[in-house]
N, C-alpha and C positions, 0 to 999 in steps of 0.2 A: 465580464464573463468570457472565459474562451470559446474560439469556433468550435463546438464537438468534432467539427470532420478532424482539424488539426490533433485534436486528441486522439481519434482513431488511428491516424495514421503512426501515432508513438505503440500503440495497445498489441502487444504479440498476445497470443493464448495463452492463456490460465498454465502460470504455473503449480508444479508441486510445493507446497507450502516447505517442507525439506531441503530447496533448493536455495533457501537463504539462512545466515549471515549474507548480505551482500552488500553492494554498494552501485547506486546508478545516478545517473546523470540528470542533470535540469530538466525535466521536462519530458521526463520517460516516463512511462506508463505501462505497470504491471499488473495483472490478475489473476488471485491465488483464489482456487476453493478449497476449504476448509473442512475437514471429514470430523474434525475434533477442537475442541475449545484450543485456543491460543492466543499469545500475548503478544503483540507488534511490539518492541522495544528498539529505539531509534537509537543510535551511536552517536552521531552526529546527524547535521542536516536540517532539515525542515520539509515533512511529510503531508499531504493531503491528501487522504483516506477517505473511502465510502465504501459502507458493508451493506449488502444488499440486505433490504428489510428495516432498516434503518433510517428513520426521515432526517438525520444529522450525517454532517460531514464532520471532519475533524479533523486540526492542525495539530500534528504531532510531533514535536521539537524533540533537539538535543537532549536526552537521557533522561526521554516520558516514555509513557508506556501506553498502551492502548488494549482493553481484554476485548476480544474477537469471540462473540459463541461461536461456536460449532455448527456445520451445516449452511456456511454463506460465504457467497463469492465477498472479497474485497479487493477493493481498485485502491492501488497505492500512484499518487504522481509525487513526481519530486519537485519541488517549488524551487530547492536547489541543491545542489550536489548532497549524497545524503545514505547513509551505509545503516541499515537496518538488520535487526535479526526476527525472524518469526520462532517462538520458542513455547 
């Protein structure tokens, strides 16, 4: 398992879920809250995901998808290079 502090220090604040298609790097660490249901779908990459309220994590590959309810922060890291869209 990773150092938490090492993850914090990837962790900018909570984007706007509208801010992505995008694409980020190994080991960068995002956080969108969610006002409405949506679907994480990965273009490429390899994604590890946690939705607050959620006792599961989840690996989310090349051209999977993930449904997000509505009303919860999720942490995306990137395992490795890796372009997603929130839709």
């Amino acid at each position: 398992m990773k150092d938490k502090s090492l993850i914090v220090k990837h962790l900018v604040k909570s984007n706007p879920a509208s801010s992505f298609p995008g694409c980020i790097d190994e080991d960068d660490v995002l956080a969108f809250d969610l006002d409405t249901s949506r679907r994480l779908l990965v273009d490429n990459g390899l994604l590890w995901v946690t939705i607050q309220n959620d006792t599961h994590d989840y690996l989310v590959r090349d051209r999977e998808e993930l449904d997000v309810p509505s009303g919860r922060k999720i942490v995306v890291e990137a395992v490795e290079p890796s372009c997603f869209e929130l839709v």
